[in-house]
C-alpha positions as CSV (number, residue, x, y, z in Angstrom):
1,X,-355.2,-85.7,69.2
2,X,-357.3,-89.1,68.4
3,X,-357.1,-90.5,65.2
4,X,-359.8,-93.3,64.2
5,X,-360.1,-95.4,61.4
6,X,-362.4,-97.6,59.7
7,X,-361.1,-99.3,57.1
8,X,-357.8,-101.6,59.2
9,X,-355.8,-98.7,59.2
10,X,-355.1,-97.7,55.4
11,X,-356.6,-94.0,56.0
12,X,-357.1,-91.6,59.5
13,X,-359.1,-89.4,60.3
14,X,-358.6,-87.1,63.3
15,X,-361.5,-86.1,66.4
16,X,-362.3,-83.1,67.8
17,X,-361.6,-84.0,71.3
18,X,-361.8,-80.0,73.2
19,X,-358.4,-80.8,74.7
20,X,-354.9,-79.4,74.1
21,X,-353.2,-81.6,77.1
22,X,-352.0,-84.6,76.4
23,X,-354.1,-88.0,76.4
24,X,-352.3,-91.3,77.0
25,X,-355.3,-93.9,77.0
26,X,-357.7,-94.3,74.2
27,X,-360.4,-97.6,74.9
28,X,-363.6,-97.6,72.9
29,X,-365.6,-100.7,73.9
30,X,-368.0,-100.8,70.8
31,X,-368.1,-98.3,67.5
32,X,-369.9,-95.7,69.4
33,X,-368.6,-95.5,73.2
34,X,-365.3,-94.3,74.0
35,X,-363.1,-92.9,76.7
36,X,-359.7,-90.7,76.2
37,X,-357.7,-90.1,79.3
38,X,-354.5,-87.7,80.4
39,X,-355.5,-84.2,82.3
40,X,-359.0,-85.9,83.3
41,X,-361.1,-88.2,81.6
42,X,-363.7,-87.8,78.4
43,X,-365.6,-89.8,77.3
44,X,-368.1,-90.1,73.6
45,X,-370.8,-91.8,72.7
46,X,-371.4,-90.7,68.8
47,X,-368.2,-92.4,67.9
48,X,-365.6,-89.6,69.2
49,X,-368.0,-86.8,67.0
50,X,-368.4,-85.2,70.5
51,X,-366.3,-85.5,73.7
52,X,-368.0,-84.9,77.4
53,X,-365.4,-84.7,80.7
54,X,-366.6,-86.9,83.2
55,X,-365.9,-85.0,86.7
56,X,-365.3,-85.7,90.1
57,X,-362.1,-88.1,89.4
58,X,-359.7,-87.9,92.3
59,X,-356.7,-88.8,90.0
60,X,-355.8,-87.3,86.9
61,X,-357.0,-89.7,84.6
62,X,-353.3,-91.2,83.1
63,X,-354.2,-94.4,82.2
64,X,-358.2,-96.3,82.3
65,X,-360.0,-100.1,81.6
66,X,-363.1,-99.5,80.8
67,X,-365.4,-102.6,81.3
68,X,-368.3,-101.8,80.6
69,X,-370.1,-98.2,79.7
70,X,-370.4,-97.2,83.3
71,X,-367.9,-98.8,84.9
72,X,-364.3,-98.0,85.2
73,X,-361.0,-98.1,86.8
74,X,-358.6,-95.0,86.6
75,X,-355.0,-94.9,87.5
76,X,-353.5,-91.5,88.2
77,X,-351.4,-89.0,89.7
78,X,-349.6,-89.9,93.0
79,X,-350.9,-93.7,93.1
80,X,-354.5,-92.9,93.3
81,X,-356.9,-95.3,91.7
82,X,-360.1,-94.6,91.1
83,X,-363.2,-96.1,89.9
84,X,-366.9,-95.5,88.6
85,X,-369.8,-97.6,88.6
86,X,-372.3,-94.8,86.8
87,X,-370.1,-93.4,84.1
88,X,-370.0,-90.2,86.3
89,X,-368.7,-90.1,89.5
90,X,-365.5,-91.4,90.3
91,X,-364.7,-92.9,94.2
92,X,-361.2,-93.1,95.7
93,X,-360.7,-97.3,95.9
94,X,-356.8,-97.4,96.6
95,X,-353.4,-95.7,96.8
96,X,-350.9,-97.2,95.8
97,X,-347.1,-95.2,96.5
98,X,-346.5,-91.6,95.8
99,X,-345.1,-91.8,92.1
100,X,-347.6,-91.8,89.2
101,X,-349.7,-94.6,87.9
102,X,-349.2,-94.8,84.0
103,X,-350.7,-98.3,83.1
104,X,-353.6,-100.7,84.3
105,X,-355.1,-103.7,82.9
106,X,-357.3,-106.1,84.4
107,X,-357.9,-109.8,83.2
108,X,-362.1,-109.9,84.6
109,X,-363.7,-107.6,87.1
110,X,-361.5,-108.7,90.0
111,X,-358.2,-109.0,88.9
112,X,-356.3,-105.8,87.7
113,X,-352.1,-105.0,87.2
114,X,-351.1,-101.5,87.7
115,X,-347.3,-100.1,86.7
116,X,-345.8,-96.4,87.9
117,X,-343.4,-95.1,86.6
118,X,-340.7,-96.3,88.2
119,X,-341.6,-99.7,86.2
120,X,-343.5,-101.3,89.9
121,X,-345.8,-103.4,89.2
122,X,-348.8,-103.9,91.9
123,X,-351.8,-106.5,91.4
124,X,-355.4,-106.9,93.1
125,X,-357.7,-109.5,93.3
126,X,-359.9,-107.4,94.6
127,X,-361.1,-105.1,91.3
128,X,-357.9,-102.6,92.1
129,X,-358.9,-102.3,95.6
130,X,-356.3,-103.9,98.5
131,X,-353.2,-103.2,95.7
132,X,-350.2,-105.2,96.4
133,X,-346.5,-105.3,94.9
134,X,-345.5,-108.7,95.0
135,X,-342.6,-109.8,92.7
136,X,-343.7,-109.5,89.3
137,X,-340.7,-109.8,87.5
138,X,-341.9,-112.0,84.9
139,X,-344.7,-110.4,83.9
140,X,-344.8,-109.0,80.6
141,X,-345.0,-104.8,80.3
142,X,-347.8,-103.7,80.1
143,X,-348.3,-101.0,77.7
């Protein structure tokens, strides 16, 4: 379920997102463009009035940063990360491990932080491409 509000918070409303797995990333980058990830990736661009699966991701979709409406980086199931330039199709750019991704963040276009779930925390220069795990211990969680 995604809730959305309008008004700070004081009152929800739920969207009919179509999906009955569970969705652990919610980024909207203005009021009418936003993606929901978990068993694949959706995206909306009335607003979350109507939801659309965008195909051809290699991983599952757990966690996304959206940058801009095309352009995307997914992390997922068994370290894949993924990554659109067209809002559509999805291209393999890195594994990192075996164990699943569950968080990313990036700072600009080229520098991106991605945690499994065994709390590793791996970083690229490189726009999630060439993923390192360097020790991170410092760094804040990202959630």
């Amino acid at each position: 379920m995604v809730e959305k509000t309008i008004n700070g918070g004081t009152t929800w409303t739920s969207l009919p997102v179509g999906t009955t797995n569970s969705i652990y990333s919610v980024q909207f980058i203005n009021d009418s463009i936003g993606y929901i990830a978990g068993a694949g990736i959706k995206r909306t661009l009335d607003g979350g009035q109507t939801w659309n699966n965008i195909t051809g991701s290699t991983a599952s979709g757990n966690h996304i940063w959206v940058m801009s409406k095309d352009t995307m980086i997914s992390a997922g199931t068994n370290g894949l990360i993924t990554r659109t330039t067209d809002g559509t199709s999805f291209v393999l750019v890195a594994t990192v491990g075996s164990l699943n991704l569950n968080c990313i963040y990036c700072t600009d276009n080229k520098h991106c932080y991605v945690g499994d779930v065994a709390g590793n925390i791996y970083y690229s220069s490189a726009g999630a491409n060439n993923m390192h795990h360097p020790p991170l211990h410092y760094l804040p969680l990202l959630l």
